[in-house]
matplotlib code that plots the C-alpha trace (Angstrom):
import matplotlib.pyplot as plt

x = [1.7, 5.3, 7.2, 10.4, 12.4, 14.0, 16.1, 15.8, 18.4, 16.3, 19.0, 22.1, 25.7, 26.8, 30.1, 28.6, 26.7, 28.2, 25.7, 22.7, 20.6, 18.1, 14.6, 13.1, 10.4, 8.1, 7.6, 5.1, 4.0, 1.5, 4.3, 1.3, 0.1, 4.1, 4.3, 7.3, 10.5, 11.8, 10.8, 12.0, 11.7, 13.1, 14.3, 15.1, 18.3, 17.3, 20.3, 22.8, 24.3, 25.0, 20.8, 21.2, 18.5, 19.0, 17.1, 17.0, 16.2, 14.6, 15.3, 13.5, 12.2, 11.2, 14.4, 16.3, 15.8, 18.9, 18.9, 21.2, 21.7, 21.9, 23.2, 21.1, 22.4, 19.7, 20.2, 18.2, 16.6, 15.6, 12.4, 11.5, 7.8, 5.8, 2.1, 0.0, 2.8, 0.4, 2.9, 5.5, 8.2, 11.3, 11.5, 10.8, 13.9, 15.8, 14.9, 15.6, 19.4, 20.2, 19.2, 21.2, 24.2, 23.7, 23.4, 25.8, 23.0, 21.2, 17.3, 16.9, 12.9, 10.3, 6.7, 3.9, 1.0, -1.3, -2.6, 0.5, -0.7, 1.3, 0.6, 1.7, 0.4, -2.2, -4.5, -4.2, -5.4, -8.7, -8.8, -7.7, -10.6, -9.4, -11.0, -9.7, -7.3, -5.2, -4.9, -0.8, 1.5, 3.8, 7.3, 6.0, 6.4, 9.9, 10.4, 7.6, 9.7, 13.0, 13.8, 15.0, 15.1, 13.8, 16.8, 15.3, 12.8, 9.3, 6.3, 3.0, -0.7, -3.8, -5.6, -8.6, -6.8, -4.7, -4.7, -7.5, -7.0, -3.7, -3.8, -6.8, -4.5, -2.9, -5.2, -3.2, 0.1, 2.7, 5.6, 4.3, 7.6, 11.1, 11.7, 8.2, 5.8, 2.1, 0.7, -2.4, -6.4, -5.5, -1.9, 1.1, 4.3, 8.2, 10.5, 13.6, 12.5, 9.7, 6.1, 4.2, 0.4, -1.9, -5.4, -5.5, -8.8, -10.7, -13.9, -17.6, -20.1, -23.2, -19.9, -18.2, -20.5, -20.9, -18.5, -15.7, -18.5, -16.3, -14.6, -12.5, -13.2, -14.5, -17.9, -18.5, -20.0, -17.7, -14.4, -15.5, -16.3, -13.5, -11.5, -13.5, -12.5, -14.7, -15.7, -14.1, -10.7, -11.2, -12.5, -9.0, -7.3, -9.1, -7.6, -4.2, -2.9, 0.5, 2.1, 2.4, 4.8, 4.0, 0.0, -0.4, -3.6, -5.0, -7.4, -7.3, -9.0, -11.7, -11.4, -7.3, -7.9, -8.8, -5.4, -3.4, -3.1, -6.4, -7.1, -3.9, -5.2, -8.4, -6.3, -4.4, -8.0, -10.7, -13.2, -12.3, -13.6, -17.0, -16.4, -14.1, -17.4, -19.3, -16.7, -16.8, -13.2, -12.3, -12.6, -14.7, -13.2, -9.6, -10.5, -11.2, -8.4, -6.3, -8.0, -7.6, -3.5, -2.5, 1.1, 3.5, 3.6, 0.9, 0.6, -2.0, -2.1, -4.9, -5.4, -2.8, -1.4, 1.2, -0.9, 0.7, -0.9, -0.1, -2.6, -2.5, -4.5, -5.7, -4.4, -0.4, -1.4, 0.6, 1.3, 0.7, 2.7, 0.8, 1.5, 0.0, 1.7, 0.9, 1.5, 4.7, 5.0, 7.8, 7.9, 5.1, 5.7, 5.6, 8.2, 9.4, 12.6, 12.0, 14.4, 12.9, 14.8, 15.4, 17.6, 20.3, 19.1, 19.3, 16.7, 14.5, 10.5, 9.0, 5.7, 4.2, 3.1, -0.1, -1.1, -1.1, -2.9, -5.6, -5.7, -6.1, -8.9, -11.2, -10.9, -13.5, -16.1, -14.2, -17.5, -17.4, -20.9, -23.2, -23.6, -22.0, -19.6, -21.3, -18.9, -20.8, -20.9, -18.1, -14.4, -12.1, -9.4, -6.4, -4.0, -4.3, -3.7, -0.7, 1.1, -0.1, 1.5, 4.4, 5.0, 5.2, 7.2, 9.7, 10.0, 9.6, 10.8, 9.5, 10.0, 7.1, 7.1, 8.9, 7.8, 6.3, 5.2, 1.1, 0.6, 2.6, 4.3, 4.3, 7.0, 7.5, 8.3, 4.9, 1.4, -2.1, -2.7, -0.3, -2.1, -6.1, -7.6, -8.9, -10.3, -8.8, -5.3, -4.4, -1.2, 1.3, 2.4, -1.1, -1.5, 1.8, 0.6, -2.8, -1.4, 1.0, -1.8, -3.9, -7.1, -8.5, -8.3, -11.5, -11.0, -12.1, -15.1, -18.0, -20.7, -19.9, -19.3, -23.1, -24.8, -23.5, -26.2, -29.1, -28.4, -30.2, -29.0, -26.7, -27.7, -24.8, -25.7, -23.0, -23.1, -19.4, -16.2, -15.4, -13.9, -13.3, -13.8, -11.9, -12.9, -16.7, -15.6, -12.8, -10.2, -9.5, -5.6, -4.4, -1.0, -1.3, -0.6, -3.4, -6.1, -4.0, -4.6, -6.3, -6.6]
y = [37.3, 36.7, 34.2, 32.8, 30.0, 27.1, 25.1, 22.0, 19.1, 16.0, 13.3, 14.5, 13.2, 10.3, 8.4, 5.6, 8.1, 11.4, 12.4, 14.5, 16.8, 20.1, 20.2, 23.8, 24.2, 27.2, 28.6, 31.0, 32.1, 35.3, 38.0, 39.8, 36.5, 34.8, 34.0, 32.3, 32.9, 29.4, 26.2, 22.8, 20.0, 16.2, 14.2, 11.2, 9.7, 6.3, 5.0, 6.3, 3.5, 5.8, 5.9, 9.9, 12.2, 15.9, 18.4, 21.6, 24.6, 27.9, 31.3, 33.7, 37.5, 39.8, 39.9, 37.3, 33.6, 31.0, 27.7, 25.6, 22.0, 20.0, 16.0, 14.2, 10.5, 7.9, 4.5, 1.8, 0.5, -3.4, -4.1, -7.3, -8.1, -11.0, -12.3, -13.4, -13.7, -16.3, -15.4, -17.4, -14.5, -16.8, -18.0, -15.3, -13.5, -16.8, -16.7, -13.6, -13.5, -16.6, -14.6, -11.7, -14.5, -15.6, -13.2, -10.6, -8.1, -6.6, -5.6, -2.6, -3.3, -6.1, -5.3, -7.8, -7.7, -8.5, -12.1, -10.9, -12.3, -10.1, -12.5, -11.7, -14.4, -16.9, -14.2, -12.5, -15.8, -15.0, -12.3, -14.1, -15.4, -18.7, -21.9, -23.2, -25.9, -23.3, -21.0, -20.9, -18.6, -19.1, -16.6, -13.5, -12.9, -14.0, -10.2, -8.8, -9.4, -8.4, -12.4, -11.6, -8.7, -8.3, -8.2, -5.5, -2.8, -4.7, -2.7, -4.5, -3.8, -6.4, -8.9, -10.9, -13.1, -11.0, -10.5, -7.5, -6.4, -5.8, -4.0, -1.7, -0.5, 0.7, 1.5, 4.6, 2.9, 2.0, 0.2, -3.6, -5.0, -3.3, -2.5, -3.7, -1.3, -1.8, 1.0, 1.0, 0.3, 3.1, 5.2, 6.8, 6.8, 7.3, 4.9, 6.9, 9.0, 6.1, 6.8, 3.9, 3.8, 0.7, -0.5, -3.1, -5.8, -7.4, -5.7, -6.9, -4.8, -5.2, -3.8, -1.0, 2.2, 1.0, 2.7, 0.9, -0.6, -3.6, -3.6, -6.5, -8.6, -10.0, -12.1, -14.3, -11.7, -8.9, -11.8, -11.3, -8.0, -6.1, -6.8, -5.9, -2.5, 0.6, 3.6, 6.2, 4.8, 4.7, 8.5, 9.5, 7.7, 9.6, 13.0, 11.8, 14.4, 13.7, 10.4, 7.5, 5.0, 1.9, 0.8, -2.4, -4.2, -7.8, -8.6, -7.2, -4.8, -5.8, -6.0, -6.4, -9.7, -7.7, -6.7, -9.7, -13.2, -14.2, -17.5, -19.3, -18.3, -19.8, -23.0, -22.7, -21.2, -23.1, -22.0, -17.8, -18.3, -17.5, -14.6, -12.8, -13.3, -11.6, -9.2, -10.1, -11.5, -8.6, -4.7, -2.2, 0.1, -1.0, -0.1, 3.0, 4.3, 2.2, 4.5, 7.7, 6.8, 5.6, 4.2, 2.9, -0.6, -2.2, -5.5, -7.7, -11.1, -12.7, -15.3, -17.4, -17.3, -15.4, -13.4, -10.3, -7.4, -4.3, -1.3, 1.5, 4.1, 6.2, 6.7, 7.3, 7.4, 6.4, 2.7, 0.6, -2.8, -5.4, -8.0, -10.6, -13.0, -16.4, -17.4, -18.5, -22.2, -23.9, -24.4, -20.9, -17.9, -15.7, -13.7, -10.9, -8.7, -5.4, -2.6, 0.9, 4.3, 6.6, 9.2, 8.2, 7.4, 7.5, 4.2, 5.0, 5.3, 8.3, 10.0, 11.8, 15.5, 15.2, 11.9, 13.3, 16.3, 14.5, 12.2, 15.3, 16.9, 13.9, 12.3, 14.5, 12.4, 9.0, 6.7, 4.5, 2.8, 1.9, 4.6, 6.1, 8.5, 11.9, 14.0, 16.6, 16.7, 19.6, 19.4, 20.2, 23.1, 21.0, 23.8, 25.4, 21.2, 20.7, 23.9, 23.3, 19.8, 21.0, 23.2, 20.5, 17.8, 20.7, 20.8, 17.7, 15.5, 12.8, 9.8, 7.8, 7.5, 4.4, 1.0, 0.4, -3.5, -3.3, -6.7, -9.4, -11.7, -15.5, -18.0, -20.9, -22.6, -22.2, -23.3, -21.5, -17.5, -15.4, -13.0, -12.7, -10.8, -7.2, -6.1, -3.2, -1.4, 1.8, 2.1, 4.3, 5.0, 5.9, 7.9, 9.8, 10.6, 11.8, 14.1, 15.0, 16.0, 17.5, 14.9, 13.0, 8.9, 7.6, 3.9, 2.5, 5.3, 3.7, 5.1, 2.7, -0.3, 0.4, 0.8, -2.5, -4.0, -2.7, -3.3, -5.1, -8.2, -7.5, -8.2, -10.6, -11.3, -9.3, -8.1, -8.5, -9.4, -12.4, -15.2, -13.9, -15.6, -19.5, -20.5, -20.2, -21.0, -23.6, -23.1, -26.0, -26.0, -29.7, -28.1, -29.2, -32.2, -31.0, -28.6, -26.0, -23.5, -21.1, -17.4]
z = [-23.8, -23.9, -26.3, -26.0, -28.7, -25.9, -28.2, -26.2, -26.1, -26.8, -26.7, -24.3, -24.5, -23.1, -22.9, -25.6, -28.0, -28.2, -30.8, -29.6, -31.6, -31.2, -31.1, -31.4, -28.3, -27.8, -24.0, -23.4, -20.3, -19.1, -17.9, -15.6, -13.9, -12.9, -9.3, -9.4, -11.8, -11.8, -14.1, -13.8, -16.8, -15.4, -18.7, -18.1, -20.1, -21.7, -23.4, -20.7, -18.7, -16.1, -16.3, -15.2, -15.0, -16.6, -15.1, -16.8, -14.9, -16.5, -14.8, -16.6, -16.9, -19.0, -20.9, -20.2, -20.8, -18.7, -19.3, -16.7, -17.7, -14.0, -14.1, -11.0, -11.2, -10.5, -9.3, -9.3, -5.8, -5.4, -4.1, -3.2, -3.8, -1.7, -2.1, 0.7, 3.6, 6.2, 8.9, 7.3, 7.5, 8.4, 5.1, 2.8, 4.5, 4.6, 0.6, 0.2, 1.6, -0.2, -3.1, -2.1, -1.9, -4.3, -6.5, -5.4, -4.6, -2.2, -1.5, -0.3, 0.4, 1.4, 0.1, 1.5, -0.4, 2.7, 4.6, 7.0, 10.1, 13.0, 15.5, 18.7, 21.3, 21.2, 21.7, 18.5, 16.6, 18.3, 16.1, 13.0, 10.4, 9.7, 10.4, 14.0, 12.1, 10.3, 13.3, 13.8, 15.8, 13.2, 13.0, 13.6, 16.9, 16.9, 15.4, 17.7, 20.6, 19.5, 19.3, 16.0, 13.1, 9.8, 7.5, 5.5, 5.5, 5.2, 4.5, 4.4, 3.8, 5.6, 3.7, 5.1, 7.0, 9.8, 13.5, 13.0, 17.2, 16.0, 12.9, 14.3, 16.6, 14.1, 11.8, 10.7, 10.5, 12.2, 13.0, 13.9, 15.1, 14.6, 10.4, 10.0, 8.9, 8.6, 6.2, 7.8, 6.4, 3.6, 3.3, 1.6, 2.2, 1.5, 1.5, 0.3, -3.0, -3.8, -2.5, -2.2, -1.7, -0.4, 0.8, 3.3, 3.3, 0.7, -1.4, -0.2, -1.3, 1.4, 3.9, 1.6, 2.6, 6.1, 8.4, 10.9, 13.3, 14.7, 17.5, 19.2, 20.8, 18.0, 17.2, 14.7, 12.2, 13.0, 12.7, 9.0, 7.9, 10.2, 6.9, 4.5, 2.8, 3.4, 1.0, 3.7, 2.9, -0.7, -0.8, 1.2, -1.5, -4.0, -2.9, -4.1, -6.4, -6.4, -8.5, -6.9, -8.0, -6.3, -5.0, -3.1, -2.2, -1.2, -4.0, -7.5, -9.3, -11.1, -14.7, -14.6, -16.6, -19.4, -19.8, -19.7, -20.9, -18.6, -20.6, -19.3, -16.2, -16.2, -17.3, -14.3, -12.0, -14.1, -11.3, -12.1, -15.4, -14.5, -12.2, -15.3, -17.7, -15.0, -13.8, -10.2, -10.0, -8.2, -6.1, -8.0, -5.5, -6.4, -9.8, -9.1, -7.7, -10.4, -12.7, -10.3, -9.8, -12.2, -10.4, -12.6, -10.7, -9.1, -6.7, -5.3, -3.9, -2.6, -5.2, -4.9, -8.1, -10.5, -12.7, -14.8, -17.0, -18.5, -18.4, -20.6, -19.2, -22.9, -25.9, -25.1, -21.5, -18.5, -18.2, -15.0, -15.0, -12.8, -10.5, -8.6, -6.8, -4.9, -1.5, 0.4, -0.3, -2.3, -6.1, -5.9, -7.8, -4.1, -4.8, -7.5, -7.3, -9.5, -10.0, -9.9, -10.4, -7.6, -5.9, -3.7, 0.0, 2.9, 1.9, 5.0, 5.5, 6.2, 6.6, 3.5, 3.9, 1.5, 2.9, 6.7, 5.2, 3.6, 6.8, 9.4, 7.1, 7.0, 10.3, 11.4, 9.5, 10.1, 10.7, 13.1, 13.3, 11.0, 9.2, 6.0, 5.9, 5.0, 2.7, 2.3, -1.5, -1.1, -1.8, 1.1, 0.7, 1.3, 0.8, 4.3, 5.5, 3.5, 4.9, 8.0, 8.2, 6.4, 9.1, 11.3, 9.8, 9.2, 13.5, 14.1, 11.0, 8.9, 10.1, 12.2, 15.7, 17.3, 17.9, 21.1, 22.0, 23.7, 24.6, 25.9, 23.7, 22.7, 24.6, 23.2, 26.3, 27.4, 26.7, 27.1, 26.4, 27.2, 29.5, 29.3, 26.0, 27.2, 23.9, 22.4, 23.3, 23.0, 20.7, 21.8, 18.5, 17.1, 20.1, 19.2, 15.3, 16.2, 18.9, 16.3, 14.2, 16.7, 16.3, 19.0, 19.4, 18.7, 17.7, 20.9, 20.7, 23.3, 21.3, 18.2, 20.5, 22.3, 18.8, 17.8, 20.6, 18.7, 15.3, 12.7, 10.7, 7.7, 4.7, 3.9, -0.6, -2.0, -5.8, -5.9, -4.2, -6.0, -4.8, -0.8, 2.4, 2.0, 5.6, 3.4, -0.1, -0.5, -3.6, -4.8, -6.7, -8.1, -7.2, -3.1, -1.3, 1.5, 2.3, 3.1, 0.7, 3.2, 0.4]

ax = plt.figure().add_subplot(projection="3d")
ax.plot(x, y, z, "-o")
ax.set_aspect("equal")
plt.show()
């Protein structure tokens, strides 16, 4: 064993404190078992306001030991977080560019923390679980058809209240309109040097070990459980190894309360206060992979209310700083700018290697009835995946495949369905990614669809979930005028 004295510079010079001092460091390593010669320690400079990163690279051998001081500046990306969307996209971008006016800024991102409601036509509210009355075309199509564009980069996860024909053609991701990207039931991604992570739907438990047995269109049981989220997705999301710094998803994890100032919101929510005594207010599921991720930033929506917490994940552990947000109505607390640190663009979104690894090794086992997903009780070697994939995004690049429109879209100008609903289309983009990954398309699989003739009821009592399903449980909130508040 081989040791070597790093004097290591804890506090580096800057233009406003020129002071710095050393702090002795031991680095030992096994000189029979090095595979690779090179080291590299980020340290991040705090007090700088040029907010640069130091990266300090060690080159080493047997007998000598280089230290190379490297200055990466960082700069600090907007995001623009939004709660439940509803559809209501023209203003939350008209909000957001007066802010950008006003201000003197500019968002570099949209994040939409799910109830997005991609409406096409008057055909996709067939697929939409809300009570005929709220059913809207509202201003999504307007950027489904190229009438008009999103302003920024808009990523979104689903909620329980969304145009489920559409999102299951992509249930992988994909582009939903032009700069609008769906992240599909479960994903990763890149937006620039950021890698954000979400989970679409809401937590029920009688549905979460069932697999994806719905298929549009839609009846009256299957309108409401298409939505809710599945163990399959979570276990994917489990096999994250590498940090994420931002996770979305529709309803919160369960137990969040716990870590932030949950009695003035019971005096806001009266009604939560029993469901936070029972833990219920909630997704077990989310809370697992809260615990498993542990991203600096979390968001969720779903309950139509600002609600903030700070989790400290052990003893000097990583911090998560979370957010819930309300839904796009004025004099709400829908939206949140936040400034995170990151490398210099290009700002753009792109496919993540170990996300389409883990995707490619478990879609053999993607259920699509009934029945839960068998994983064996073995861990996969995702080594020979991630090189594999690697390999390919080197040839063919990162970025996802382009948007392609499926069905035809809403006019205004007329009145009735726009074309007759055929049940499930085949995405061209979806078709794209799992040819790109060499897997086969199996979301309109005809097995699944027959063995939804023969099955048997489902038992609907659920031991958790929380408060869910508004078209069944109305919120009251003093705060309306009306009966809108649809969660």
């Amino acid at each position: 064993m081989q040791f070597f004295r790093l004097f290591f510079i804890d506090r580096f010079f800057s233009p406003l404190n020129p002071n710095f001092h050393l702090q002795s460091v031991f680095l030992q390593f096994n000189s029979s078992g090095i595979k690779r010669n090179i080291f590299s320690i980020s340290v991040r400079l705090i007090d700088s306001p040029h907010r640069s990163t130091f990266t300090i690279i060690i080159r080493l051998d047997l007998f000598n030991l280089q230290v190379i001081l490297r200055n990466r500046r960082q700069i600090l990306m907007k995001i623009a977080v939004e709660g439940c969307m509803h559809g209501d996209l023209d203003n939350v971008y008209a909000t957001l560019l007066h802010l950008q006016e006003v201000e003197r800024t500019k968002i570099d991102l949209l994040i939409c923390c799910g109830d997005f409601q991609a409406v096409r036509n008057e055909n996709d509210l067939e697929s939409l679980s809300v009570p005929p009355k709220y059913r809207s075309m509202n201003s999504f199509w307007k950027y489904y058809s190229g009438e008009k564009v999103a302003p920024f980069p808009t990523i979104f996860i689903g909620g329980n209240h969304e145009a489920s024909n559409y999102l299951w053609e992509l249930y992988y991701g994909g582009w939903a309109a032009p700069h609008i990207y769906f992240l599909g039931f479960a994903g990763v991604i890149k937006f620039g040097s950021i890698r954000i992570g979400g989970l679409s739907g809401i937590y029920k438990s009688n549905h979460y070990h069932l697999g994806h047995f719905e298929r549009p269109p839609y009846n009256s049981r299957d309108i409401k459980s298409v939505y809710h989220v599945r163990e399959y997705d979570v276990h994917k999301l489990m096999q994250v190894e590498e940090p994420v710094d931002i996770f979305v998803s529709h309803d919160w994890p369960v137990g969040i309360t716990d870590h932030g100032n949950w009695k003035d919101l019971v005096r806001e929510k009266p009604y939560f206060k029993e469901e936070i005594q029972d833990r219920a207010l909630g997704s077990k599921p989310a809370a697992e992979l809260l615990e498993k991720l542990k991203p600096p930033y979390w968001f969720s929506a779903h309950l139509h209310c600002k609600f903030a917490a700070l989790v400290q994940h052990g003893d000097g552990g990583a911090v998560t700083k979370f957010l819930a947000l309300d839904k796009c109505i004025p004099g709400r607390n829908f939206l949140q700018i936040i400034e995170v640190e990151s490398e210099p663009g290009p700002y753009e979104i792109q496919y993540d290697e170990e996300w389409l690894a883990i995707t490619r090794r478990y879609n053999s086992i993607f259920p699509l009835t009934m029945k839960r997903s068998n994983f064996g009780g073995k861990q996969l070697d995702m080594e020979d995946s991630r090189q594999w994939v690697r390999s390919k995004l080197q040839s063919r690049g990162t970025k996802p495949f382009e948007f392609v429109p499926t069905v035809p879209c809403y006019n205004s100008s007329q009145t009735g369905a726009s074309g007759s609903f055929s049940g499930h289309n085949r995405n061209p983009q979806t078709e794209a990614f799992l040819q790109f990954l060499e897997l086969p398309y199996v979301l309109d699989d005809s097995e699944a669809a027959e063995s939804l003739v023969s099955r048997g009821p489902v038992d609907n009592d659920s031991e958790g979930g929380g408060i869910e399903d508004v078209d069944e449980i109305q919120l009251p909130d003093d705060d309306d005028d009306d009966d809108d508040d649809v969660a």
